[in-house]
C-alpha positions as CSV (number, residue, x, y, z in Angstrom):
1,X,0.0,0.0,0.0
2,X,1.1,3.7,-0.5
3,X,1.0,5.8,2.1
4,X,-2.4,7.6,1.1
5,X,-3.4,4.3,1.1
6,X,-2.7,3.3,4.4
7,X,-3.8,6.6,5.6
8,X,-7.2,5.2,4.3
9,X,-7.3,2.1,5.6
10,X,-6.2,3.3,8.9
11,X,-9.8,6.2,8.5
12,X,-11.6,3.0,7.8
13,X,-10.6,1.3,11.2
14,X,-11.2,4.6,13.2
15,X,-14.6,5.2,11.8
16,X,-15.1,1.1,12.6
17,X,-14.2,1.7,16.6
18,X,-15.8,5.3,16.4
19,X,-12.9,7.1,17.0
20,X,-12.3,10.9,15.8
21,X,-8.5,11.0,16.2
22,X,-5.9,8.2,16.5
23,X,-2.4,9.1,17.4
24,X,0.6,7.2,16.4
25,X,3.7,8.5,17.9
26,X,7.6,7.1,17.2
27,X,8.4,5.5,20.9
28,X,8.0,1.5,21.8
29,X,6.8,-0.2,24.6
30,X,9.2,1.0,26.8
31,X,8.8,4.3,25.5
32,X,12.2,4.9,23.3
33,X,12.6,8.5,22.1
34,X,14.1,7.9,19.4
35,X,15.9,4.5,18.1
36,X,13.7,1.6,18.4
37,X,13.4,-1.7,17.1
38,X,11.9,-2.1,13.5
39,X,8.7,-3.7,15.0
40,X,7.5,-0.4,16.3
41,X,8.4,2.1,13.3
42,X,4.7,2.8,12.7
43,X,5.0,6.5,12.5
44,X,7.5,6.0,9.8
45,X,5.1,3.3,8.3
46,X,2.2,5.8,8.1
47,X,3.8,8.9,6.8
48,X,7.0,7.5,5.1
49,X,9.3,9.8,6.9
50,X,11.6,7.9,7.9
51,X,13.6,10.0,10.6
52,X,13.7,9.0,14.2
53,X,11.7,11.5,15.7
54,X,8.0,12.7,15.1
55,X,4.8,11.4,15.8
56,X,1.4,11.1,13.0
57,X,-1.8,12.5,14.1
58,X,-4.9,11.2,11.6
59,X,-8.6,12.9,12.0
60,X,-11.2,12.1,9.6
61,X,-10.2,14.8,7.1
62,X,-6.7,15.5,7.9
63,X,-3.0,13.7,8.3
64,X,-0.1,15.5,9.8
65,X,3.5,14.3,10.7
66,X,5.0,16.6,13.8
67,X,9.1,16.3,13.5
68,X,11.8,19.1,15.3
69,X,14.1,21.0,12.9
70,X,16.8,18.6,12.5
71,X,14.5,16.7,10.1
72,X,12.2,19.7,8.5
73,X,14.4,19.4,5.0
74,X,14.0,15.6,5.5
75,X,10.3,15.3,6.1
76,X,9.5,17.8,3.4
77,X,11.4,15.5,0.5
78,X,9.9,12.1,2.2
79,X,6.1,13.4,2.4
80,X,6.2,14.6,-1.0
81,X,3.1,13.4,-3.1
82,X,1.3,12.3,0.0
83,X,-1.4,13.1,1.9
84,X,0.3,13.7,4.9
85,X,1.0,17.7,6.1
86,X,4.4,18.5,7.5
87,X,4.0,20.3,10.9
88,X,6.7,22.2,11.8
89,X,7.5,21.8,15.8
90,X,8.2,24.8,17.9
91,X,7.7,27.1,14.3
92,X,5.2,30.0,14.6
93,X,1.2,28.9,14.3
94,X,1.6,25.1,14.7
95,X,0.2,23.8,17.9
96,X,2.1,21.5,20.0
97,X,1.0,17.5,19.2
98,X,-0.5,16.8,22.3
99,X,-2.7,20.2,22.0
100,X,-3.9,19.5,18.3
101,X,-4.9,15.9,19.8
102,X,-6.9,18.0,22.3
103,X,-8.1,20.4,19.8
104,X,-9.4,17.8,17.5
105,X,-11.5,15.4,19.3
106,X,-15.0,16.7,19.6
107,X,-17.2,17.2,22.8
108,X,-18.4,13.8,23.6
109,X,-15.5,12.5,20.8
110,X,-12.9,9.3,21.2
111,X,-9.3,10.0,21.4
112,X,-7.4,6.3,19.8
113,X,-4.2,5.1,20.5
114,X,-1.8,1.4,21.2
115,X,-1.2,2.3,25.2
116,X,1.8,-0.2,24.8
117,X,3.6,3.2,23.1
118,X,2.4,6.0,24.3
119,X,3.6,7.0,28.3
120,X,1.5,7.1,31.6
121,X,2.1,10.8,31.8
122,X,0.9,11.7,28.3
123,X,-2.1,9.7,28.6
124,X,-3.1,11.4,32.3
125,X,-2.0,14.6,30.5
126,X,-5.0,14.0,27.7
127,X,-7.2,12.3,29.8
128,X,-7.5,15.5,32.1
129,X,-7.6,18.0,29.3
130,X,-10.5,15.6,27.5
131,X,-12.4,15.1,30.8
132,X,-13.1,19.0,30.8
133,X,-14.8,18.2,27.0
134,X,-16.5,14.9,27.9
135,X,-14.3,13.1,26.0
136,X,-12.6,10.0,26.2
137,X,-9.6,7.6,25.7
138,X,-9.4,4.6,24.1
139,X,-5.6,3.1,24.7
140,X,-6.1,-0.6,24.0
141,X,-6.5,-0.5,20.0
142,X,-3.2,-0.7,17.4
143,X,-4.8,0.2,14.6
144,X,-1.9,0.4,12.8
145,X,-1.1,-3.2,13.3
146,X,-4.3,-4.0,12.0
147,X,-3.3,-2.7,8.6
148,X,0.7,-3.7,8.9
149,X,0.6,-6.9,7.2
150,X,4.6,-7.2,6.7
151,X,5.3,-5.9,10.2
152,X,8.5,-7.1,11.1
153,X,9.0,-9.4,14.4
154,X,10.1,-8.4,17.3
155,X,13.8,-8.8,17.5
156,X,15.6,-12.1,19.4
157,X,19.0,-11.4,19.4
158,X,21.7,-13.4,22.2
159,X,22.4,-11.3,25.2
160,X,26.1,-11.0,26.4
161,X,27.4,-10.2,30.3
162,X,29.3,-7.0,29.9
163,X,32.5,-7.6,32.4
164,X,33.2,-5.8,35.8
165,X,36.4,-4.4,33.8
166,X,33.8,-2.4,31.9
167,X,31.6,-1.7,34.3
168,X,33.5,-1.2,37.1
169,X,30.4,-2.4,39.7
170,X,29.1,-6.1,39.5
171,X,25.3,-7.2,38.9
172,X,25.2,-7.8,42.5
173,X,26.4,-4.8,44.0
174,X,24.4,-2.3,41.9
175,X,21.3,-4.5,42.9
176,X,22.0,-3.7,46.4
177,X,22.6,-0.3,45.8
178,X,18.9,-0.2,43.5
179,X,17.2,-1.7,46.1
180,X,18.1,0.8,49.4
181,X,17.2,3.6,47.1
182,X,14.3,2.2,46.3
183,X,13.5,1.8,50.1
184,X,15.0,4.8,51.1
185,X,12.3,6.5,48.6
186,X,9.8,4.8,50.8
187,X,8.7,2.2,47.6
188,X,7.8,-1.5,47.6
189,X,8.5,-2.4,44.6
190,X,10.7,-0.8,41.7
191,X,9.8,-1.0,38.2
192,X,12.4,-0.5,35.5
193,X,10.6,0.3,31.8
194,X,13.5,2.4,30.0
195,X,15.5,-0.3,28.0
196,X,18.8,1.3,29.2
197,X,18.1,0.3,32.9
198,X,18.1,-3.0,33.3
199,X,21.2,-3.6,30.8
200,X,23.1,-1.5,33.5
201,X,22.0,-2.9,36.7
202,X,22.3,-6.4,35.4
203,X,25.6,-5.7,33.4
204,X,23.6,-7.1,30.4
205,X,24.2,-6.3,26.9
206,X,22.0,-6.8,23.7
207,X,21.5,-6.1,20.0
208,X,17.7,-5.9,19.5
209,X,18.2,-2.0,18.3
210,X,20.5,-1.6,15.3
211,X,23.6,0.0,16.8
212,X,22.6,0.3,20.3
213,X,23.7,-2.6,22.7
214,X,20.3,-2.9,24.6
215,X,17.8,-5.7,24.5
216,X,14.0,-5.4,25.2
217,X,13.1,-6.5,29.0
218,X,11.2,-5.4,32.2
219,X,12.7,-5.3,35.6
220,X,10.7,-5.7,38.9
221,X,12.4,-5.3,42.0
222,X,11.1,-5.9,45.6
223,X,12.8,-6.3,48.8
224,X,13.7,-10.2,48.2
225,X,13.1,-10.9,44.8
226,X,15.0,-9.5,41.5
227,X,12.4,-10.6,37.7
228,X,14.3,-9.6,34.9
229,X,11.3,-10.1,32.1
230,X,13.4,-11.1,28.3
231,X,12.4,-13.7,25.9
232,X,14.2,-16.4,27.0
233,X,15.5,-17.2,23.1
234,X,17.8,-14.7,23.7
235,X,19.2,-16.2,27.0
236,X,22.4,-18.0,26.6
237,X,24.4,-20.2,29.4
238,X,26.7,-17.4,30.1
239,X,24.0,-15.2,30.4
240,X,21.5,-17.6,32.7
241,X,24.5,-18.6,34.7
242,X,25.5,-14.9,35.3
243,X,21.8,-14.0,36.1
244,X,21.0,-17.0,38.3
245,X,24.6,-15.9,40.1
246,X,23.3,-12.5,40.9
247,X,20.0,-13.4,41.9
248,X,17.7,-12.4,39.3
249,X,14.9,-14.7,38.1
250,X,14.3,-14.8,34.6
251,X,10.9,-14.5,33.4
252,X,9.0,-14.2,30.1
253,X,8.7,-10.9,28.9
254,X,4.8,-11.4,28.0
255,X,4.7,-12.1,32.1
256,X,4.7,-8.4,33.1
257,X,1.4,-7.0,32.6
258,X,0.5,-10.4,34.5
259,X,2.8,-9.7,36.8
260,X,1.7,-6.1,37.6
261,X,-2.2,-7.0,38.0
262,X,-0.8,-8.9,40.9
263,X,0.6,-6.1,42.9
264,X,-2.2,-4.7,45.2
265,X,-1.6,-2.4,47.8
266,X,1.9,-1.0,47.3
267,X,4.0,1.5,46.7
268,X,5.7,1.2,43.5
269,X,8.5,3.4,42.3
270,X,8.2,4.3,38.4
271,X,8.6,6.9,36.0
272,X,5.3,7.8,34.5
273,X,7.5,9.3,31.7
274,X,8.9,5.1,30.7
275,X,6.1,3.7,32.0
276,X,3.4,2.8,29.4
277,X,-0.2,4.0,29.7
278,X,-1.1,-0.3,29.5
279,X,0.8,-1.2,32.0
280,X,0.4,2.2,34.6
281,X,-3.5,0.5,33.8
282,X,-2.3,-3.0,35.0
283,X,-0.6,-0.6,38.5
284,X,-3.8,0.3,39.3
285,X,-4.8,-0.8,43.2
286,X,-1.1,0.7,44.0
287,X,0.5,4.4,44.9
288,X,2.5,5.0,42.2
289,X,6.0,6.8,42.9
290,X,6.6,9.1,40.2
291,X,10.2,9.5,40.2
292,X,13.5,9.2,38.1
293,X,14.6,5.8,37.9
294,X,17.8,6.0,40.2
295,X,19.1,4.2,38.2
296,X,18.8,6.5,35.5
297,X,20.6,8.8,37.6
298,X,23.8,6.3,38.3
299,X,24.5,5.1,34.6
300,X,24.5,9.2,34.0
301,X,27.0,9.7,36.5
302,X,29.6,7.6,35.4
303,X,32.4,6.1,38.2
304,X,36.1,5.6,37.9
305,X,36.4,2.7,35.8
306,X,34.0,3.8,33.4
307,X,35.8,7.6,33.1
308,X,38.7,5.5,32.3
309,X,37.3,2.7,29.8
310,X,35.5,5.8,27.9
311,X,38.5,7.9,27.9
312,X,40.6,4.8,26.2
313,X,37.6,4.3,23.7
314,X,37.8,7.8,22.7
315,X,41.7,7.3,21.6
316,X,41.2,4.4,19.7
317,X,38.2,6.3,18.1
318,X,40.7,9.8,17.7
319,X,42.8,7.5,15.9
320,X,40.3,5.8,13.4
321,X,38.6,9.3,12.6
322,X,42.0,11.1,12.0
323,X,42.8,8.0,10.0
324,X,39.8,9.2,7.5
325,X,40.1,12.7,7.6
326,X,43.8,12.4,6.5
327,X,42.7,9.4,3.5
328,X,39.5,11.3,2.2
329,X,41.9,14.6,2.0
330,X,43.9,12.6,-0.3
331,X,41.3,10.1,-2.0
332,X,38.5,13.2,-3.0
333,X,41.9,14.4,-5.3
334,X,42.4,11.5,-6.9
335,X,39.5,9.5,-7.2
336,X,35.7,9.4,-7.2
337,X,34.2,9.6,-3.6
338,X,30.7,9.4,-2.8
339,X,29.1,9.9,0.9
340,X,28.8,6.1,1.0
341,X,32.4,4.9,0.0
342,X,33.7,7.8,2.5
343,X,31.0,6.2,5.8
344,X,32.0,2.9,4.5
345,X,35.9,3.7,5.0
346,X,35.4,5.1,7.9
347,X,33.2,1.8,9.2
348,X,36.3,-0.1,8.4
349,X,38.8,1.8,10.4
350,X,36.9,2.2,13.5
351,X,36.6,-1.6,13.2
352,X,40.5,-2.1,13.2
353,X,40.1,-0.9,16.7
354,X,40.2,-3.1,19.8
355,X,36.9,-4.2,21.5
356,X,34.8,-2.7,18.5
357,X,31.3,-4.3,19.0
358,X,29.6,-2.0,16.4
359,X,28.5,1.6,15.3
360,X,26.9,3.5,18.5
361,X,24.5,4.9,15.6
362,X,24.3,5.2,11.7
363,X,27.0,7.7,10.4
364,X,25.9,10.8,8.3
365,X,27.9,11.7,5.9
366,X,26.4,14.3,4.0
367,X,28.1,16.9,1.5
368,X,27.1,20.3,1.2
369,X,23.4,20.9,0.5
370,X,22.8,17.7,2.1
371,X,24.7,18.7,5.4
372,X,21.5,21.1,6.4
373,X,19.5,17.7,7.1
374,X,20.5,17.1,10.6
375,X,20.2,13.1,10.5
376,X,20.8,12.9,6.9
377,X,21.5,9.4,5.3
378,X,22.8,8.0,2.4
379,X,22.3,4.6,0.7
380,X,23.4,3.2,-1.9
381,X,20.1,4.0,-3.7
382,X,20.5,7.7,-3.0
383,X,23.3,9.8,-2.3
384,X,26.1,12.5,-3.8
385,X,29.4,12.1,-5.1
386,X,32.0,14.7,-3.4
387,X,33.3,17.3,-5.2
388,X,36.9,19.1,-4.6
389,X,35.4,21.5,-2.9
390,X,33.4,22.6,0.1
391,X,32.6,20.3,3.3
392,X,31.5,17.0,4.3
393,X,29.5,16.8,7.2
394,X,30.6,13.2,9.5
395,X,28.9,12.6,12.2
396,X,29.8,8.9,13.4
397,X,30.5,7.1,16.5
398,X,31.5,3.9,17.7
399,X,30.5,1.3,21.0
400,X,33.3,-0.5,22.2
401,X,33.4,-3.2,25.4
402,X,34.9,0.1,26.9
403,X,32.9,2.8,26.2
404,X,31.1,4.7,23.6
405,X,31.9,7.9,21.7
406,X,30.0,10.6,19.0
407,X,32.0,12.7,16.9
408,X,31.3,15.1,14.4
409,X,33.5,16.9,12.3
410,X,33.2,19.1,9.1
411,X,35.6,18.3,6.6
412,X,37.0,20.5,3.9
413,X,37.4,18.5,0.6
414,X,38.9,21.1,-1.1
415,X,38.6,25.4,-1.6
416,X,35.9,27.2,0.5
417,X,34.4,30.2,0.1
418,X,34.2,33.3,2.6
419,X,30.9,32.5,3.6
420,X,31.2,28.9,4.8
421,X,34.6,30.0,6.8
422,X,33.0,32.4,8.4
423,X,30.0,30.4,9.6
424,X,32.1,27.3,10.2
425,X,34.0,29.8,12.6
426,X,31.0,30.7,14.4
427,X,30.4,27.4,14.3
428,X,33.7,27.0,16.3
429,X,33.6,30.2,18.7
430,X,30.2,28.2,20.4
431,X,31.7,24.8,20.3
432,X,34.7,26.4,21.9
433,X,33.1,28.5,24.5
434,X,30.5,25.9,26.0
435,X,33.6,23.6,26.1
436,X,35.6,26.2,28.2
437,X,32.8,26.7,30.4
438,X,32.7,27.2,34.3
439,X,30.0,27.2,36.5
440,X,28.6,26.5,39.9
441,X,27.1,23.3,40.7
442,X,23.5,23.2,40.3
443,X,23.8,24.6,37.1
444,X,21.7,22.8,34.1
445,X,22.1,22.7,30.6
446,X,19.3,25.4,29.8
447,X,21.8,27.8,31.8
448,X,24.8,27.3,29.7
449,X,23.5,26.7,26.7
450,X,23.5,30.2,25.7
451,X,27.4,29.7,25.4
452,X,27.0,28.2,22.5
453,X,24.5,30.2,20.5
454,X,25.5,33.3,21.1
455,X,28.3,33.8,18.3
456,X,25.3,32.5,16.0
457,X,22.6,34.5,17.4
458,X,25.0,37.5,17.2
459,X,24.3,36.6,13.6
460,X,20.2,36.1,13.9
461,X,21.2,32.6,13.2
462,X,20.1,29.6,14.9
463,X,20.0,25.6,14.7
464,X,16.9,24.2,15.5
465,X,17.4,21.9,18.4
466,X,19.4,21.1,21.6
467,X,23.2,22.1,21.7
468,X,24.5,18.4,23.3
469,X,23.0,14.8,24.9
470,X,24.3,12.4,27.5
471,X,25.8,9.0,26.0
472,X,25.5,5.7,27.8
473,X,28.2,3.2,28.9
474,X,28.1,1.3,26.3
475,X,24.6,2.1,26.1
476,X,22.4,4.3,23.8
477,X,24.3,6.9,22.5
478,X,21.9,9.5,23.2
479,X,21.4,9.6,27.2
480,X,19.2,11.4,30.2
481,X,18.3,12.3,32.5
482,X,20.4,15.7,31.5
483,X,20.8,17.3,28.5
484,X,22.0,21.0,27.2
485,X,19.2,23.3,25.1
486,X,17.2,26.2,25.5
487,X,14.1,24.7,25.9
488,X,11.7,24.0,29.1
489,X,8.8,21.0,29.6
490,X,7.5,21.4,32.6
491,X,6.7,17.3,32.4
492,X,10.4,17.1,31.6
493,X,12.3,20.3,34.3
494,X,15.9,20.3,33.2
495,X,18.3,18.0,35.7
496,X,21.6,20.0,37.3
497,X,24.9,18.8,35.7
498,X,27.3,16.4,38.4
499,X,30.8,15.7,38.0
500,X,31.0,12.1,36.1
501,X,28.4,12.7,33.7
502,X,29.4,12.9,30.0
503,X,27.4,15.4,27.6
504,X,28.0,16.4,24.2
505,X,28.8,19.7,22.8
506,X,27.4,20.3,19.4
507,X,25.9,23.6,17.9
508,X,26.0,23.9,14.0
509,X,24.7,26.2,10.9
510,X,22.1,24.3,8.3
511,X,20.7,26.2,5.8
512,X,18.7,24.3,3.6
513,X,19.6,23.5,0.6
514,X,23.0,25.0,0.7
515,X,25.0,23.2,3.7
516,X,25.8,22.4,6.7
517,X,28.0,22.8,9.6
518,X,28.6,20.5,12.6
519,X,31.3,20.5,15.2
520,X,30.6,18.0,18.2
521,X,33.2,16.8,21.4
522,X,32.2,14.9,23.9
523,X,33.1,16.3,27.8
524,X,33.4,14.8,31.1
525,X,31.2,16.8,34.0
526,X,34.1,17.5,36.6
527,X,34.7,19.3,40.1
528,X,36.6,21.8,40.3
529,X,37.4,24.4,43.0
530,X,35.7,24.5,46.1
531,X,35.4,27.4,48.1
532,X,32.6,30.3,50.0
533,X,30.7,30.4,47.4
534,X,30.4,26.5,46.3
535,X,31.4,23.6,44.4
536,X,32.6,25.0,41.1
537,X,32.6,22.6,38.0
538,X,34.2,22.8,34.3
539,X,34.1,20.1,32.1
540,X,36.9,18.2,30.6
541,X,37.4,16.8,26.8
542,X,37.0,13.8,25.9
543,X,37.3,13.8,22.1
544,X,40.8,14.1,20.5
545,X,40.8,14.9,16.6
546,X,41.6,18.0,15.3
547,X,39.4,20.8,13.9
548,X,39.7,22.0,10.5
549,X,42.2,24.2,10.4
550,X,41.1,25.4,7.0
551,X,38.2,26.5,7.4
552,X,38.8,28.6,10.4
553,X,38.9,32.6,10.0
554,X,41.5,33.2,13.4
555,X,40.5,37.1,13.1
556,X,36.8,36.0,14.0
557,X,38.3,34.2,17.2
558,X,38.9,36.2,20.3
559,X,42.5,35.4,22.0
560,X,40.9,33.2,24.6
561,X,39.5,31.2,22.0
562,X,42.5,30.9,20.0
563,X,44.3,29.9,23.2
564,X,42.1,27.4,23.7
565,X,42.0,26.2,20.2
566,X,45.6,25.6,19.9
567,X,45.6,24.0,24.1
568,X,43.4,21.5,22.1
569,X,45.3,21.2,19.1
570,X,48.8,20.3,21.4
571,X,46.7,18.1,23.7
572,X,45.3,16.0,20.1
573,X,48.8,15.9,19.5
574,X,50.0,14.4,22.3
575,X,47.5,11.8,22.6
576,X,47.7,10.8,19.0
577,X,50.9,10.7,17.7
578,X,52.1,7.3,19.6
579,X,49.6,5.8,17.3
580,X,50.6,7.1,14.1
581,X,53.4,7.1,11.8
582,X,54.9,8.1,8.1
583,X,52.3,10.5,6.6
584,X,49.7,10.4,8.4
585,X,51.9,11.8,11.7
586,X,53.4,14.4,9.3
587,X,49.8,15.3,8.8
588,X,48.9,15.5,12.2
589,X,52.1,17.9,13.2
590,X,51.3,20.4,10.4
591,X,47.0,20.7,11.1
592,X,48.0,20.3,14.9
593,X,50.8,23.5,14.8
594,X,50.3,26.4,16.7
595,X,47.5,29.1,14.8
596,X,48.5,32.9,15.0
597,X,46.9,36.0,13.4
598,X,48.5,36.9,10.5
């Protein structure tokens, strides 16, 4: 079917279960922001954008697709000859998602959606806002199944026990830890729903997501017992034996909602924003904690061994990036390069590296025009060959045993002109001045943000979306509970930066249709002075590869930036060079030397 088609067929089944609206956002059943398994892609089914973020709404005469503006460019080429209206998020006259669902459904009207996707607060949220209209919910109805014939399965790849060298903390100490925080909160129970959770506290691994090492599963903590809900297909002897070691049970996944309708009476710790509205239905009979997983708040913070593992990843990954920034120099002069032969290179190097498990996400490599789509990607069927001349966007990463790093850098592949030096230097002059950033703890990532847009702004330019993420141990790449952007959700206040988390630092210049500019390091959250006035903070880099030198206008740097710059430049250096040799260490001395006003 086409996507009008579906569209269709989907109106068919609303007007079957008398509903007015149906609403089919991009998260699964544990409520995944962005990268999810294949099964639950049925946003990108309905509307055939297929970007990571955005939700469809579908009334009986309308079909929009909401997406943020790393994906406006994107959306408007994917939606192109279909029904389906592209509804700018956060852009002047279009309402918020959840408003337009409100807006839409009639006095007396039905609101549909698959509760397994759509989170406990969003559904109270609408259910209190459609109470005042006499409206209701109905949350128990995948309509969008229904029409799915080739939906794919639900994935059934093999765990594997992520070491103690790794992790620094065994499965067994962490579930002691879980479990007095859980009591110290006052709960009975603690319910894990965010897929990122139980792979930490367990020291479990998976591969059910494409480039993210999580599998899908459920834990339910009380004071005695530990049920860690998986398919069991996906449960090898290692795993079992490590599992039945630490004192976990294992359980069916299809068990939880079962599971849950047992619980009467107690106090159960959960985040209303993971847990699903089905199963928050199945709570019912409890008191329901609504709180941040603390363990959401431990894999953020990371400890000793996992500073050190991530630091080690991020040479190994220095290396293989410089490694392709110093070939595609050379390779774009002499030979045809296209965006896919350059990811493909780079895919090869990173796997020369040791303890490589896989991509931490899918690398863009985008050239010019195609650079202004923030989570471009290009196939085989559809991409550009580079010219000698302007930039390639990269943005790649890689998840090793020992940690997990995002990069991006924009590459020169030969002359630019005034314009793209100067806003690749703005570019820089934010990058730089977030990363040199102090502040007092208790500060968030809506107060420094600012850092980094204000050399842009200066400019009445902007990049339509946050300015950095956390990154997981080995985890998802992109990581809460903090975050840095201008933003504020009051169902989502930002969280105050502590020393051991890792966020990245990433402003950039897209203008569609003409390119775009990325320049992203990953830092390390740490203390710094304490004194009469507090705990003082600064963060630390992580990322070593150099910036592009040729593309950098020094007069449009002030001398603390240029300072810092070539601070950076020496440190990349020094961290580099034992792993180098011949030309590409010559390479590295000349982009690495010292940068002085002329």
């Amino acid at each position: 079917m086409t996507v009008n088609e579906r569209i269709e067929a989907l109106r068919q089944l609303m007007a079957e279960n008398c509903l007015d609206v149906y609403y089919v956002p991009n998260e699964d059943d544990h409520l995944s922001e962005e990268y999810t398994a294949d099964y639950f892609k049925a946003k990108s089914y309905m509307s055939g954008f297929s970007g990571e973020s955005g939700c469809v709404i579908v009334t009986k005469d309308f079909a929009g697709l909401w997406t943020d503006g790393r994906y406006f460019t994107q959306a408007e080429n994917e939606l192109a000859g279909s029904q389906v209206e592209l509804m700018r998020l956060r852009q002047e006259g279009i309402p918020n998602p959840l408003d337009f669902l409100v807006d839409q459904t009639p006095v007396h009207g039905k609101l549909g959606f698959d509760g397994s996707v759509v989170s406990a607060r969003t559904k109270n949220f609408l259910q209190k806002k459609l109470e005042q209209k006499q409206a209701s919910i109905v949350n128990d109805v995948d309509l969008v199944g229904q029409i799915w014939n080739e939906r794919p399965k639900m994935p059934e790849e093999s765990l594997f026990v992520l070491d103690t060298k790794y992790t620094g903390v065994g499965a067994k100490d962490k579930i002691i830890q879980a479990r007095k925080s859980m009591l110290e909160a006052g709960a009975d129970v603690l319910f894990l729903a965010a897929l990122e959770d139980p792979c930490w506290l367990l020291n479990i691994r998976g591969n059910d997501i494409e480039n993210t090492p999580v599998t899908y599963a459920f834990v339910l903590m009380t004071e005695n017992e530990v049920n860690y809900y998986v398919n069991e297909k996906k449960v090898n002897v290692e795993v079992r034996a490590h599992l039945e070691n630490s004192g976990v049970t294992i359980k069916d996944y299809d068990e939880i909602e079962t599971d849950l309708l047992k619980l009467q009476n107690k106090v159960v710790l959960a985040n209303l924003d993971t847990l699903n509205s089905k199963l928050y239905t199945a709570l019912q009979g409890n008191t329901i904690l609504d709180q941040e997983s603390p363990i959401a708040y431990r894999r953020a913070i990371k400890n000793e061994v996992e500073i050190e593992c991530t630091k080690n990843a991020h040479v190994k990954d220095g290396v293989a990036v410089f490694k392709f920034i110093h070939w595609l120099k050379n390779e774009v002069k002499k030979n045809e390069v296209t965006e896919v032969s350059a990811q493909n290179k780079l895919y090869d190097l990173r796997g020369e590296g040791q303890d490589y498990i896989e991509p931490s996400f899918t690398t863009i490599s985008a050239y010019q025009a195609n650079g202004a789509m923030m989570h471009y990607s290009a196939t085989e069927e559809n991409h550009a060959k580079l010219e000698p001349k302007g930039f390639l966007l990269v943005d790649s990463g890689g998840t090793y045993k020992d940690g997990t790093t995002d990069i991006t850098r924009t590459i020169a592949v030969g002359p630019l002109t005034k314009e793209e030096k100067k806003y690749y230097t703005l570019v820089l002059k934010g990058h730089l001045d977030l990363m040199a950033a102090h502040f007092l703890k208790g500060t968030t990532g809506n107060n420094v943000d600012i850092l980094a847009r204000q050399p842009l702004w200066k400019e009445d330019i902007d990049y339509q979306c946050g300015t950095g993420h956390g990154v997981g141990h080995v985890l998802a790449v992109h990581e809460g509970p903090h975050r840095i952007g201008w933003g504020f959700s009051s169902l989502r206040p930002p969280v105050p930066f502590e020393a051991g988390m890792i966020v990245t630092d990433e402003p950039g210049v897209y203008l569609p249709h003409e390119l775009g500019i990325r320049i992203e390091n990953e830092l390390l959250v740490v203390n710094g002075n304490k004194n009469f006035y507090g705990q003082f903070m600064h963060f630390e880099t992580l990322t070593y590869v150099p910036y592009e030198v040729e593309a950098i206008e020094v007069s449009l740097l002030t001398d603390e930036e240029l300072i810092q710059l070539n601070a950076y430049h020496a440190q990349v250096r020094a961290i580099l060079s034992p792993y180098l040799k011949g030309e590409e260490l010559a390479y590295l001395e000349e982009v690495t030397k010292e940068l002085v006003r002329s």
